[in-house]
C-alpha positions in Angstrom: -15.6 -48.0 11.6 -17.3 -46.7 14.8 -14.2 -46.3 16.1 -12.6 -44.1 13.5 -15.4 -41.7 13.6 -15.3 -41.7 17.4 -11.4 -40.7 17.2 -12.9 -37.8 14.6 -15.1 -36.8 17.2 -12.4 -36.6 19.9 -10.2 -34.3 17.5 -12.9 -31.9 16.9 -14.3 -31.7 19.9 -11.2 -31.2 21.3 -9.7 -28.7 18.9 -13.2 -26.7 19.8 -13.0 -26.5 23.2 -9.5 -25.9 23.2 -10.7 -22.5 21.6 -12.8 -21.9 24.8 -11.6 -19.2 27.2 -10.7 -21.2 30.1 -7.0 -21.8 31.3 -4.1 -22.0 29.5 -3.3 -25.0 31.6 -6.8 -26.9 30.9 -6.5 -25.9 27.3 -3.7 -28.3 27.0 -4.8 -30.6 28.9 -8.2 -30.9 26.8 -5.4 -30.9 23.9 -4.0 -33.5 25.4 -6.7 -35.9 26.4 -8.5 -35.6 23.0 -5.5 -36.6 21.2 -4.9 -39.8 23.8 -8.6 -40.3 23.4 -8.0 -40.5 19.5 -4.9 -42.5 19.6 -6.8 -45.2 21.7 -9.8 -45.4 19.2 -7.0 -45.2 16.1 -5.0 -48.4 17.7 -8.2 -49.9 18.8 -8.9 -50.5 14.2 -5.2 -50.4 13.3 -3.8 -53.1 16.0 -5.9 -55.9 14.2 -5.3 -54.5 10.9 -1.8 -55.0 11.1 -2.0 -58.6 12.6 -4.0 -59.7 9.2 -7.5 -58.4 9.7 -9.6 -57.4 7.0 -9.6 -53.5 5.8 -12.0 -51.4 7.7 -14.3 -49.6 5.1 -17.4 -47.2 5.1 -19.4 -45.7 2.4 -21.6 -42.5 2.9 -23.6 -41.2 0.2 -23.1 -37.6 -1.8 -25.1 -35.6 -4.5 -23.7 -35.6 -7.8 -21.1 -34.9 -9.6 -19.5 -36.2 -5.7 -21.5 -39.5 -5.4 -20.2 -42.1 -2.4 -17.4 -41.0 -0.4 -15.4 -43.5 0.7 -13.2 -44.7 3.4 -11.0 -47.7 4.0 -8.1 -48.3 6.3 -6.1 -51.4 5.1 -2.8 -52.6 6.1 -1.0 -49.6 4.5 -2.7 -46.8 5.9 -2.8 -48.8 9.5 1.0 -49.1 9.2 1.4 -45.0 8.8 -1.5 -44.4 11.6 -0.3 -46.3 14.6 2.7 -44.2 14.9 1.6 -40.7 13.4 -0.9 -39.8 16.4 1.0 -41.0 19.1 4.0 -39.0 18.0 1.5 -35.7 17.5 1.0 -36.8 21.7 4.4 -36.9 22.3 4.9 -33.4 20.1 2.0 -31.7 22.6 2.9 -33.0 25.5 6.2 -31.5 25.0 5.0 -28.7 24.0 4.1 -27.9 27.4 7.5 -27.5 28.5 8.9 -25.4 25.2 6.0 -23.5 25.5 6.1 -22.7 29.6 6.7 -18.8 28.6 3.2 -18.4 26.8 1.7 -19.9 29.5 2.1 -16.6 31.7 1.4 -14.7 28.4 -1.7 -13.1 27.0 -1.2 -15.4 24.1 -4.2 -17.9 23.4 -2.0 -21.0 23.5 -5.8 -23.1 23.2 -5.2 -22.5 19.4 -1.9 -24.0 19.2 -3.6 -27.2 20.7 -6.0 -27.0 18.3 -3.9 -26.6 15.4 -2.3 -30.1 16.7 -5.8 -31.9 16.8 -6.5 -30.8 13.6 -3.1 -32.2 12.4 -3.8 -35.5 14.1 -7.3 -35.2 12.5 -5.9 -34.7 8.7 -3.8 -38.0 9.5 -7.1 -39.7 10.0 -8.9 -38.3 6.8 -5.8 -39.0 4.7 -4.5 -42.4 5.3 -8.3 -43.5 5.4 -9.0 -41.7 2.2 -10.5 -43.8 -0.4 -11.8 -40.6 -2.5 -10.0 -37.8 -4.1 -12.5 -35.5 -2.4 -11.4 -36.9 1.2 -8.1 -37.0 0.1 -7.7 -33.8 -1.0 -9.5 -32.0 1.9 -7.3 -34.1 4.7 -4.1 -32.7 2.6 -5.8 -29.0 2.5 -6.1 -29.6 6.2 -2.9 -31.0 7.0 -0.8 -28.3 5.2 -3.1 -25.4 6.8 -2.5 -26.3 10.2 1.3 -27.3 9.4 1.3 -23.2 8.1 -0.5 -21.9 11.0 2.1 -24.0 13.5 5.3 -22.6 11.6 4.3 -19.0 12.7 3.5 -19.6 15.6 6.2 -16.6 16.4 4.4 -14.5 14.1 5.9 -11.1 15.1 9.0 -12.1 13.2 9.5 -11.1 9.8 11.9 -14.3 9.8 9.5 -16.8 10.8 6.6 -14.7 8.4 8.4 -15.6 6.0 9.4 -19.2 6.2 5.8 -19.4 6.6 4.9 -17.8 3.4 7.4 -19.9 1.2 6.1 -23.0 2.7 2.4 -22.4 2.4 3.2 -21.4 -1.1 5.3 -24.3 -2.1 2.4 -26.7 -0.5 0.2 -25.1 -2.8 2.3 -25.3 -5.7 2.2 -29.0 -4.9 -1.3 -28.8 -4.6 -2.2 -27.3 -8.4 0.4 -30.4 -9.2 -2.0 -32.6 -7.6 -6.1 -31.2 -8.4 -3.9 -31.6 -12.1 -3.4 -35.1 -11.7 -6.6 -36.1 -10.4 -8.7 -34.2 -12.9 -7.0 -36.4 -15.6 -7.7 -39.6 -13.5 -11.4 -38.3 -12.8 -11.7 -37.8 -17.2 -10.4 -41.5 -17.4 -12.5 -42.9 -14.8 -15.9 -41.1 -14.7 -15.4 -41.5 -10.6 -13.8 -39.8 -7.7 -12.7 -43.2 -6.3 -9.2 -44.0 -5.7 -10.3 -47.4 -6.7 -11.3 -46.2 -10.1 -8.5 -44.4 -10.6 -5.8 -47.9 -9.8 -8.5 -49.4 -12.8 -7.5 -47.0 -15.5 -3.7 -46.8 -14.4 -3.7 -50.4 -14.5 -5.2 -50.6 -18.2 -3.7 -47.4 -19.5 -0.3 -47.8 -20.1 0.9 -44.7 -22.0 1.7 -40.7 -22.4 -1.3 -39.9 -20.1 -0.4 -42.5 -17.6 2.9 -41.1 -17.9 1.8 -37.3 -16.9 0.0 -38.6 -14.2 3.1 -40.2 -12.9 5.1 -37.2 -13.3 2.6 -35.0 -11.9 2.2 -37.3 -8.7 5.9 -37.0 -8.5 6.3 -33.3 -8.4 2.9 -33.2 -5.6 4.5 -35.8 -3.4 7.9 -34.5 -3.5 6.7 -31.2 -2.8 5.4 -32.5 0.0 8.0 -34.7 1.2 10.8 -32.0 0.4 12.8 -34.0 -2.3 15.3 -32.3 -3.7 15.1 -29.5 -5.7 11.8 -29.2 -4.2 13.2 -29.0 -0.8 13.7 -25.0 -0.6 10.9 -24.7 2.2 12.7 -27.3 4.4 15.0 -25.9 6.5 13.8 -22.5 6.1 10.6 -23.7 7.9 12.3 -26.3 10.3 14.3 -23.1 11.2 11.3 -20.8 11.8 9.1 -22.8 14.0 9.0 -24.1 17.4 11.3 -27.4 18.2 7.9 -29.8 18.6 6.0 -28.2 15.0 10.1 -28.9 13.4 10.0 -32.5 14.5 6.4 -33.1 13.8 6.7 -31.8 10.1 10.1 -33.6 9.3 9.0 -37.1 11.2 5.1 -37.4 10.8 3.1 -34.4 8.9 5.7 -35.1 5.6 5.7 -38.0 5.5 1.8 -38.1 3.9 3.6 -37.7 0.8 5.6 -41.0 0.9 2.5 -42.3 1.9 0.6 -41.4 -0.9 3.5 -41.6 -3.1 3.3 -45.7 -2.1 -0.6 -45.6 -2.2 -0.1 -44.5 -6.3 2.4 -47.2 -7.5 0.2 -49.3 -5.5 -2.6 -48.4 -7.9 -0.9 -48.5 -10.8 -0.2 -52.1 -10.6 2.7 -52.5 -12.9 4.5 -49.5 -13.2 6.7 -49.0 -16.5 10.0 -49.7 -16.1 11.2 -46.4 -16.5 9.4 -45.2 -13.8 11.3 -47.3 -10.8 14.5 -46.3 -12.6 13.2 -42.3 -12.6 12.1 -42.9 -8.8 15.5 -44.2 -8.0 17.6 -41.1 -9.6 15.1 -38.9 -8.1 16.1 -40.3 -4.9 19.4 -40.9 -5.0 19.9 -37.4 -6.1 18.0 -35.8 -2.9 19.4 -38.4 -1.0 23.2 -37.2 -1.7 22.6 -33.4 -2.2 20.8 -33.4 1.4 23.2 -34.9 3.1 25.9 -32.5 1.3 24.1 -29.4 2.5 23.9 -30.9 6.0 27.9 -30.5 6.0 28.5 -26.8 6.2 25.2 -25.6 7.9 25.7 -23.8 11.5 22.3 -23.6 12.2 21.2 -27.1 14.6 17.8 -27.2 13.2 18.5 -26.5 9.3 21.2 -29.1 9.2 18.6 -31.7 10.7 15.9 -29.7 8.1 18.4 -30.8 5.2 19.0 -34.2 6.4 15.4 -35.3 6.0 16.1 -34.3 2.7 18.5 -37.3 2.5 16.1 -39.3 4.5 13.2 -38.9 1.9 15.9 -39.8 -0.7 16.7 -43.0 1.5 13.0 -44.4 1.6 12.6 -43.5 -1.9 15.6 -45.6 -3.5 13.6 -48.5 -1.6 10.6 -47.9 -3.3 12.2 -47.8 -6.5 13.5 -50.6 -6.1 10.2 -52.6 -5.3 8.6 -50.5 -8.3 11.7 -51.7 -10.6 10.6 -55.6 -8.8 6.8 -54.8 -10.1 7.9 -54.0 -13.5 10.3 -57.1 -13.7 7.4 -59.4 -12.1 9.8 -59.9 -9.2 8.5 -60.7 -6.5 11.8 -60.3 -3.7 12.6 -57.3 -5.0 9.5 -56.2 -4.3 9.0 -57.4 -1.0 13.0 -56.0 0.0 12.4 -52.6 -1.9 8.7 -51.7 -0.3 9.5 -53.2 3.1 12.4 -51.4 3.4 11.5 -47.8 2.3 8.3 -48.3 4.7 10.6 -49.2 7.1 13.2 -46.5 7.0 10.0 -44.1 7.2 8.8 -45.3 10.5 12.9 -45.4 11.9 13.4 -41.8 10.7 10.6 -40.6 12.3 11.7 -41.6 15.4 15.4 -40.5 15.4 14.4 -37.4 13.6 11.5 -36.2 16.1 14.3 -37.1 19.0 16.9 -35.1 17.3 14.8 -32.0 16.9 13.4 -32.2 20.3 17.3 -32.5 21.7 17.6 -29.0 19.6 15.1 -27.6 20.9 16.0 -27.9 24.5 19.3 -26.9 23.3 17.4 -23.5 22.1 15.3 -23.0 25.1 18.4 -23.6 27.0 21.0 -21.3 25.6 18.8 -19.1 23.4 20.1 -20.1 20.3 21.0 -22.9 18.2 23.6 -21.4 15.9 26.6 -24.0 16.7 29.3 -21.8 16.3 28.2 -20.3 19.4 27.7 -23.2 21.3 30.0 -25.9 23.2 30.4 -28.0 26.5 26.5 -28.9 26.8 27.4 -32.2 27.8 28.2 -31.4 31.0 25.3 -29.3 31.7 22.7 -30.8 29.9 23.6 -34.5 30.2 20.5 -36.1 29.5 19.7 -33.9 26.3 23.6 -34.5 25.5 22.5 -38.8 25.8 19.1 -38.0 23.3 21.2 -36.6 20.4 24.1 -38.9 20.9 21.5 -41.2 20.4 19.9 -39.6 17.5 23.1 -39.0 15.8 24.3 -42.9 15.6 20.8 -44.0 14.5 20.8 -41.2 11.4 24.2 -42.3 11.1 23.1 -45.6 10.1 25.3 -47.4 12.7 24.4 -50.8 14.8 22.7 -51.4 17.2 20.0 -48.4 16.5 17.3 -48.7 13.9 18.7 -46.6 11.2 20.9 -49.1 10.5 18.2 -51.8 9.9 16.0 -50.0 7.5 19.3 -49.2 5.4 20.5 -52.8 5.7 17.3 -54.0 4.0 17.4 -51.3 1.1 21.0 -52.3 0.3 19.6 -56.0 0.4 17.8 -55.1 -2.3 20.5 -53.0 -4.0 23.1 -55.9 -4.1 20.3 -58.6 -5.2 20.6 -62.1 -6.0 17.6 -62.0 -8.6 18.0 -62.9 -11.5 18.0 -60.0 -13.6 20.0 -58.2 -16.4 23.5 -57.6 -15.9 23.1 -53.9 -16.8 20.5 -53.3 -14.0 23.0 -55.2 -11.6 25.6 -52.7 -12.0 23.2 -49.7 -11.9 21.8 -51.1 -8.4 25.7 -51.7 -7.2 26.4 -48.0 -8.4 23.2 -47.1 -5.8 24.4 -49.1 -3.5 28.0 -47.2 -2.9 26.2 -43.7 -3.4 23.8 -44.6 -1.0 27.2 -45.8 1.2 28.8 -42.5 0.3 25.3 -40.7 1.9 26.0 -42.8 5.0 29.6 -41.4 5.2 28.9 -38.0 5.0 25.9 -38.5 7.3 28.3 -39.6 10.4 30.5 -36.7 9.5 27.4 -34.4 9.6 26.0 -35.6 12.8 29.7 -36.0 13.9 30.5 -32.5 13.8 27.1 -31.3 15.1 27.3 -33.3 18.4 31.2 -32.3 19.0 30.7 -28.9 18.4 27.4 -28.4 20.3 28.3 -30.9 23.2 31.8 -31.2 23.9 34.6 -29.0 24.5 34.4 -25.6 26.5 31.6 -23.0 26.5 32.3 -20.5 23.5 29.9 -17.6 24.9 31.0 -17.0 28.6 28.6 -14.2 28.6 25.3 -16.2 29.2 24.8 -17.6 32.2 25.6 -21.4 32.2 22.3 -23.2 30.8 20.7 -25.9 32.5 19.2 -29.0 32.2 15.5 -28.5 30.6 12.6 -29.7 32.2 10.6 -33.3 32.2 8.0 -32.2 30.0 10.7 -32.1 27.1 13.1 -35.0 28.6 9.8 -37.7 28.7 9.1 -37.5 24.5 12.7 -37.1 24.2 13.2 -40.8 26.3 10.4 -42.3 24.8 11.5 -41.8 21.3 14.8 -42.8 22.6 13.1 -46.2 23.4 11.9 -46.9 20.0 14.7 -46.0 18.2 17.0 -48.6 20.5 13.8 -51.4 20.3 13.5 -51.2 16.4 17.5 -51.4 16.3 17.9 -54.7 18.9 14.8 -56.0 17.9 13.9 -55.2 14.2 11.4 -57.9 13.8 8.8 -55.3 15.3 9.7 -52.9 12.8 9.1 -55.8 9.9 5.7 -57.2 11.5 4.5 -53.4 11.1 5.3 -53.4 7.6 4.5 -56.7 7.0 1.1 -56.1 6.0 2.1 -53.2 3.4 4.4 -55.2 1.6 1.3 -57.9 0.7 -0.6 -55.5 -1.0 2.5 -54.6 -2.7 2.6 -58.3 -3.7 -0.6 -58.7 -4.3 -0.8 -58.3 -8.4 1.8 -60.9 -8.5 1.2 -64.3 -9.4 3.2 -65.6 -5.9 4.0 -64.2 -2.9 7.7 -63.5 -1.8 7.1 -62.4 1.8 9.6 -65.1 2.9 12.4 -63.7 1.9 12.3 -61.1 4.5 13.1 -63.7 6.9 16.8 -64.0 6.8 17.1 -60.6 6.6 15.4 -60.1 9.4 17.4 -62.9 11.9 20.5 -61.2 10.2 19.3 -58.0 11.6 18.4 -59.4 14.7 21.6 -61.4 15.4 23.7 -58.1 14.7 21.1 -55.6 16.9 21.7 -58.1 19.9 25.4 -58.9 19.5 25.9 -54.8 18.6 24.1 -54.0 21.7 25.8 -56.5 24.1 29.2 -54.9 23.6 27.8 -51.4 23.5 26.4 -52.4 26.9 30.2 -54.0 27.4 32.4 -51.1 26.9 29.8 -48.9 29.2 29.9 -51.3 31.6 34.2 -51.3 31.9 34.0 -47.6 31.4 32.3 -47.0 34.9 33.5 -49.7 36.5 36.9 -47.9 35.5 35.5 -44.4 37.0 34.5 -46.7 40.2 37.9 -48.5 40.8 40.4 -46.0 39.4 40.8 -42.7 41.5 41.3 -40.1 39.2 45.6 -38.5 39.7 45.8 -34.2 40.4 46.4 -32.7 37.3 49.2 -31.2 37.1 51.2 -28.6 34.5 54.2 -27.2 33.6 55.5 -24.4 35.5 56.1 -22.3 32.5 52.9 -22.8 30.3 53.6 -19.7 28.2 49.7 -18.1 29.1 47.6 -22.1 28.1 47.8 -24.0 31.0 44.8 -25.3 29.6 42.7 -25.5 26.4 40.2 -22.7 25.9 36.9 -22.4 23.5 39.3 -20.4 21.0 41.3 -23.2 20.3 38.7 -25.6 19.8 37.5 -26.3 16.2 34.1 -24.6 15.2 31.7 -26.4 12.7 33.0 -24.4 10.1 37.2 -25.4 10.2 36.0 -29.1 11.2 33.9 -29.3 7.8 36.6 -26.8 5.6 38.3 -29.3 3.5 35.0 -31.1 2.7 33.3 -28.4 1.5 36.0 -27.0 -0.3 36.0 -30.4 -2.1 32.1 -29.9 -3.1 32.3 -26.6 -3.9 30.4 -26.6 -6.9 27.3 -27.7 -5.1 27.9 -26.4 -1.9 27.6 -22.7 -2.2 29.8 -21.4 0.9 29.1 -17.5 1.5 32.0 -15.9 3.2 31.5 -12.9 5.3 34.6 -11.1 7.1 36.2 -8.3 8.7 39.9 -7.9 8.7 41.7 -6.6 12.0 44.3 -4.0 10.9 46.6 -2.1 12.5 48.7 -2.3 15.7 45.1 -2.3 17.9 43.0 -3.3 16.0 38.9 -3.0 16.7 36.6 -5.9 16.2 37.1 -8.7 13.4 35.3 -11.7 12.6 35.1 -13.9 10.0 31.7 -15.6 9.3 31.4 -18.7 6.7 27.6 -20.2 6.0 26.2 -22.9 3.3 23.4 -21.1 1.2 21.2 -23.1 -0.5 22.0 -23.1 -4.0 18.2 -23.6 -5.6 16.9 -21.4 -3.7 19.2 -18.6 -4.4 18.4 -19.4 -8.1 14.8 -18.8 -7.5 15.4 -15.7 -6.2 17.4 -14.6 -8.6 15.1 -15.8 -11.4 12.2 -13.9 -9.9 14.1 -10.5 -9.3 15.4 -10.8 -13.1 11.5 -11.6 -14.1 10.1 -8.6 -12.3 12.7 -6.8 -13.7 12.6 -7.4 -17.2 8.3 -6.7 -16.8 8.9 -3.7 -15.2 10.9 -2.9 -18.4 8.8 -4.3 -20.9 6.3 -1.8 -19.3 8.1 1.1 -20.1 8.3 0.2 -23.5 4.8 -0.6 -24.3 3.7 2.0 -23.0 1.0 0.1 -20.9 -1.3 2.8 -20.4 -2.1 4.0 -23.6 -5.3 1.9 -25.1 -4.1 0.7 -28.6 -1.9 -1.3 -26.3 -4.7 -3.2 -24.8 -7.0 -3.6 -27.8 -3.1 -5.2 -29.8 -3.4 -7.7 -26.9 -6.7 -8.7 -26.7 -6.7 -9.3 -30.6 -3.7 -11.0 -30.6 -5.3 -13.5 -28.1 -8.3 -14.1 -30.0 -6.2 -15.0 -33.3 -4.3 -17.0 -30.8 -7.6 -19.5 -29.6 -8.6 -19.7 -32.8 -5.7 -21.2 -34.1 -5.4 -23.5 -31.3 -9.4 -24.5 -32.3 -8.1 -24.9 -36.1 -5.2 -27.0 -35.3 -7.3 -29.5 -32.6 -10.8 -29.6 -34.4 -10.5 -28.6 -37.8 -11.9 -25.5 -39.5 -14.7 -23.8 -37.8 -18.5 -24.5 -39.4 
């Protein structure tokens, strides 16, 4: 425990004197240092945790109606620390680089470095949470500083706003939240999260059920499933690259983790509630990774792909809450191990892919891809990240996104022994989740050949350049992991080996076993997978080595196109065209244009974007609300008192009906 409060003690002191008027340089450093500091500490607990040591737990004593808070880091909350700081390292350290402007500025970047501790800090208070107090002040924390880091560029309406809708969606998931708890706290007479799993264990019914649903709506809030998603890519858009890849890869990912931490506590969920879970996710799982199609803006396409990355993790834990239900134990073991797992893979790729956008941004100024072409010539080792990136989202061997899907669809196409019905529902999954993974390569397919390859499309820029090692480092290091947990996905399932036996553990046997196979399967293909990668790159420069290269030559009447030129290259739009046409009815395509007429005719342009379809209803919703009140006004005259006394009478007879109907007559 002593070291858990000493890693506290490194984030706050940090974040403080990060606030200090020294130098923008030492302010990051002391950024820096604290959060290495912490990490240290953090692994120092977590390390043994994982390996099969006993939960770390501490107790301090409250005044009522509080009583003992609580704190206990087990396997589970281990599994989501060990990664989540180091990555907030890897987001400051390049920040330093994306950041170089400020640094001559007369902008106190100290706070941003702040705002990072206390995100690393809010990690800490969650996943060690054993009280809905903690609980709820580490999530208070957590989406504060997640706000505060979004508008960062607060001098832009743009960004003002993205940061508005997301501080007000994280509340909305808040209310969901305080809602759910206060039933639990009725129930249980206690703030523990241990009380609470006792009631939701022995409580089967309508109340267990609205806790359930109100969980949901929190957590996937937080998580952006769909159609609670609308904050997404607005936000991913609006802030810096590091604060994008931070929020989709680590600071979201609290509400999977407590999402887990809830059907943990539950026990034995009903069944309907692993069935509900599944549909849930298969639905943001497909609609994500629809939307990702026919954006143009880099970093919303990879905002609405963790969309379909949540959805993804959450069809695993379905399944292992469908295996609880059933009293099975392989299903449980397959469905948690590999929801857990696809969370710690995404968070690599993802946090690579965003940082290979961002250098793209700081690079060329923008990261609107119809703009955009021939980086990877330029920008080779940012060109090698989001290749990289791209084939893990993809799902394709030898990279880890293809492990963590190979173990959910283990779990999909089952061999347990359960009704035929259920069978064909998981099968039906199974190819939608395949279908996900199709339209995922053609996603990340047309983002990389549009951005990368080809010819510059804006010749009036000066031709970018590679960015600097601050940004390259967390971009390589993520690029480690993400090839390590693809060759070698036994240390992905070790991490999450400890998570899955507390899933297990109201189970009358254990089924950890069966992970086995799946794992020398996985390992068998990562190795063989990345042996012939390693192949065809090796023949490929031996063949620039030994093969010199002829003079290219043309024809001496090329009619003006001696060569190809950026307007004859496809742009994201026309590559994705006859896709989206196909989904139209979820993919709402706004068309903008300006026809060229006449003999010499002045500027035209034709402009296609994907819209997002639930948000657009919002909007719409709310302007027809405000104005049919503004009308409603008008007609009741809202100034003249009659009006008011109606009301207030009205509301009286109102309550006391409600009293009649719930208690009986009054005395």
């Amino acid at each position: 425990m002593a070291a858990l409060n000493a890693a506290v003690f490194f984030l706050l002191v940090g974040a403080a004197a990060c606030l200090l008027p020294l130098r923008k340089t030492t302010q990051a450093g002391i950024g820096l240092v604290s959060q290495a500091l912490a990490t240290g500490a953090v692994w120092y607990v977590a390390v043994p945790i994982l390996a099969g040591s006993a939960p770390v737990v501490g107790e301090l004593a409250w005044a009522y109606p509080v009583g003992t808070l609580r704190v206990r880091l087990d396997a589970l909350g281990a599994f989501f620390l060990i990664w989540s700081l180091p990555m907030t390292l890897l987001g400051g350290l390049y920040a330093v680089g994306y950041l170089k402007p400020y640094f001559r500025s007369t902008r106190h970047l100290g706070l941003h470095y702040a705002l990072l501790n206390l995100t690393s800090l809010s990690f800490v208070v969650v996943y060690t949470a054993d009280h809905a107090l903690i609980f709820l002040l580490g999530w208070e924390t957590a989406a504060l500083a997640a706000w505060l880091l979004v508008i960062w560029d607060y001098t832009n309406q743009k960004v003002r706003f993205a940061g508005f809708n997301y501080l007000v969606s994280t509340h909305i998931g808040l209310i969901f939240l305080v809602a759910a708890f206060m039933v639990l706290y009725t129930h249980s007479g206690s703030w523990d999260l241990g009380s609470f799993g006792q009631w939701l264990r022995a409580s089967a019914g309508s109340e267990r059920n609205l806790v359930f649903l109100l969980l949901i709506a929190s957590f996937g809030l937080k998580s952006a499933f769909f159609p609670f998603h609308s904050w997404l890519p607005r936000a991913h858009a609006a802030a810096p690259a590091h604060v994008s890849a931070l929020m989709s890869g680590v600071i979201h990912k609290a509400g999977l983790y407590a999402l887990v931490r809830f059907i943990f506590l539950i026990g034995k969920p009903d069944e309907w509630m692993g069935w509900f879970l599944i549909g849930f996710s298969v639905l943001s799982a497909v609609v994500g990774a629809l939307y990702t199609v026919g954006q143009r803006d880099l970093k919303r396409l990879l905002g609405y792909s963790s969309t379909e990355n949540v959805g993804i993790a959450g069809i695993g834990f379905g399944v292992g809450c469908l295996g609880l239900s059933w009293g099975n134990a392989s299903l449980v073991a397959i469905g948690f191990a590999g929801g857990l797992l696809h969370v710690l893979n995404h968070a690599f790729f993802k946090c690579q892919l965003f940082y290979a956008a961002g250098a793209v941004y700081q690079a060329t100024h923008t990261v609107d891809m119809e703009r955009l072409g021939g980086l990877s010539r330029l920008m080779p080792w940012t060109s090698l990240s989001f290749l990289l990136g791209g084939v893990a989202i993809a799902a394709l061997p030898p990279l880890n996104g293809f492990a963590s899907e190979f173990v959910i669809y283990s779990g999909l196409f089952t061999e347990a022994p359960i009704r035929a019905g259920a069978k064909v529902v998981l099968c039906a999954v199974g190819a939608l989740l395949a279908f996900v993974g199709a339209i995922s390569a053609l996603s990340i397919t047309r983002a990389f050949g549009v951005v990368f390859l080809g010819t510059r499309r804006d010749h009036g820029a000066p031709p970018p350049t590679e960015v600097s090692r601050w940004m390259l480092a967390p971009m390589g290091i993520h690029a480690v992991g993400v090839i390590a947990l693809g060759v070698l996905p036994l240390l992905g399932f070790k991490l999450v080996q400890g998570s899955t036996i507390i899933a297990l553990g109201s189970l009358p046997r254990s089924a950890i076993h069966v992970l086995t196979p799946i794992a020398t399967t996985l390992t068998w293909i990562g190795m063989v997978s990345g042996a012939l990668v390693l192949a065809i790159e090796l023949l490929i420069w031996l063949r620039s080595r030994t093969i010199s290269r002829p003079t290219a030559t043309h024809v001496t009447w090329g009619c003006g196109y001696p060569a190809t030129n950026s307007r004859m290259q496809y742009t994201g739009s026309s590559f994705s065209a006859d896709f989206s046409a196909r989904f139209r009815s979820v993919m709402t395509m706004l068309r903008r244009q300006k026809a060229p007429t006449g003999y010499f005719p002045d500027e035209s342009y034709l402009i296609t974007d994907c819209v997002d379809a639930v948000e657009r209803r919002i909007f719409s919703v709310i302007n027809h609300g405000d104005a049919s009140a503004g009308e409603l006004s008008d007609r009741l005259h809202e100034d003249d008192p009659r009006v008011a006394f109606a009301v207030a009478l009205l509301g009286i007879v109102v309550i006391a009906a409600v009293l009649v109907l719930t208690s009986g007559p009054l005395p």
